[in-house]
C-alpha positions as CSV (number, residue, x, y, z in Angstrom):
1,X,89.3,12.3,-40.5
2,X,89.4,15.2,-42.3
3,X,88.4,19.0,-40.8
4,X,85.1,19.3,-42.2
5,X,84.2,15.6,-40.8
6,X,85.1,16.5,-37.7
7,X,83.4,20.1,-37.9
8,X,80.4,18.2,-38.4
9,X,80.8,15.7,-36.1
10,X,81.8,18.4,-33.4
11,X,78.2,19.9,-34.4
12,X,76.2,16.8,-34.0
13,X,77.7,16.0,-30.6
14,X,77.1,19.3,-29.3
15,X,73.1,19.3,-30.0
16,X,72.7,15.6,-29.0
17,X,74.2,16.6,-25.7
18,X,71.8,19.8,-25.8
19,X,68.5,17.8,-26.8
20,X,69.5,14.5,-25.0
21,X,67.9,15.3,-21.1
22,X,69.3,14.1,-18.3
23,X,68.7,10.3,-19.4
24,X,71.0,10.4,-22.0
25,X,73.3,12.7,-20.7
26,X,73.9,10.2,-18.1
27,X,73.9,7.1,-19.9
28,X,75.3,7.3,-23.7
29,X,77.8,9.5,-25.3
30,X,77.9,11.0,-29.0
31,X,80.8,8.5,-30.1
32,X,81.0,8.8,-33.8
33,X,79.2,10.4,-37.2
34,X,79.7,7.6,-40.3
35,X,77.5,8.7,-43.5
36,X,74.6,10.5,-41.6
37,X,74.3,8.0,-38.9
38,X,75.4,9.2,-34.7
39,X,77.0,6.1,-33.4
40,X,75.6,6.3,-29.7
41,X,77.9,4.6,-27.2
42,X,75.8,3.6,-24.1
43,X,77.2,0.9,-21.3
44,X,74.5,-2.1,-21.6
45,X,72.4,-3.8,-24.4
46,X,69.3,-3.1,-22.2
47,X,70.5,0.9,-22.2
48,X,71.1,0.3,-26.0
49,X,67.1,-1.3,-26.6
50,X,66.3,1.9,-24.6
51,X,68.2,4.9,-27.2
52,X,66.4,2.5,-30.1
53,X,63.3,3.1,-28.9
54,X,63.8,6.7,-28.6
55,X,65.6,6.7,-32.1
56,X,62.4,8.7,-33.9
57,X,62.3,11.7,-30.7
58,X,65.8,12.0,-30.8
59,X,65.9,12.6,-34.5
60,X,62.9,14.7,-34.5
61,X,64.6,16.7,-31.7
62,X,68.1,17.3,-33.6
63,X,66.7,17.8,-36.7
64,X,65.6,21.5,-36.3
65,X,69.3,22.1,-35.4
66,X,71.5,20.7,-37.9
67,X,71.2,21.3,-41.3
68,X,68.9,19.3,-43.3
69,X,69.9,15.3,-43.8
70,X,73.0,15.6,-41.4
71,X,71.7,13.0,-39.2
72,X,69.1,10.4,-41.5
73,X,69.7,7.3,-38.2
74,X,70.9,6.6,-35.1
75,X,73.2,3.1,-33.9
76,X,74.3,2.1,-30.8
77,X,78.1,0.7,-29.9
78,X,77.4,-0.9,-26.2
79,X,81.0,0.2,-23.9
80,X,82.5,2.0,-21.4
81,X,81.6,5.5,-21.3
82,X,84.4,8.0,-20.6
């Protein structure tokens, strides 16, 4: 991955984490940026149905704070959480 990628990447993690409350800060992590979409790592499929449901606040919530069409969806990977 090449600087810029991970620049950007670096960027989306950080306001996920900032917009995310205590919820998500708890139960998902920030695990990836492919092609505008955050791959969301979370611990269950029931915790996954959860961050799905939320996908449209999330977004709306991030998108003041990136620049405009960093972030178009939101995917979840279910695994451990470091």
């Amino acid at each position: 991955m090449g600087g810029e990628q991970r620049g950007k990447e670096q960027q989306v993690f950080s306001v996920y984490s900032q917009i995310g409350g205590e919820f998500l800060r708890k139960h998902s992590r920030p695990d990836g940026l492919r092609n505008g979409t955050l791959i969301v790592r979370v611990p269950s499929s029931a915790i996954a149905h959860h961050v799905t449901l939320l996908r449209g606040e999330i977004l709306s919530r991030m998108a003041p704070l990136l620049p405009p069409g960093m972030i178009t969806d939101i995917r979840t990977r279910v695994g451990e959480l470091e």
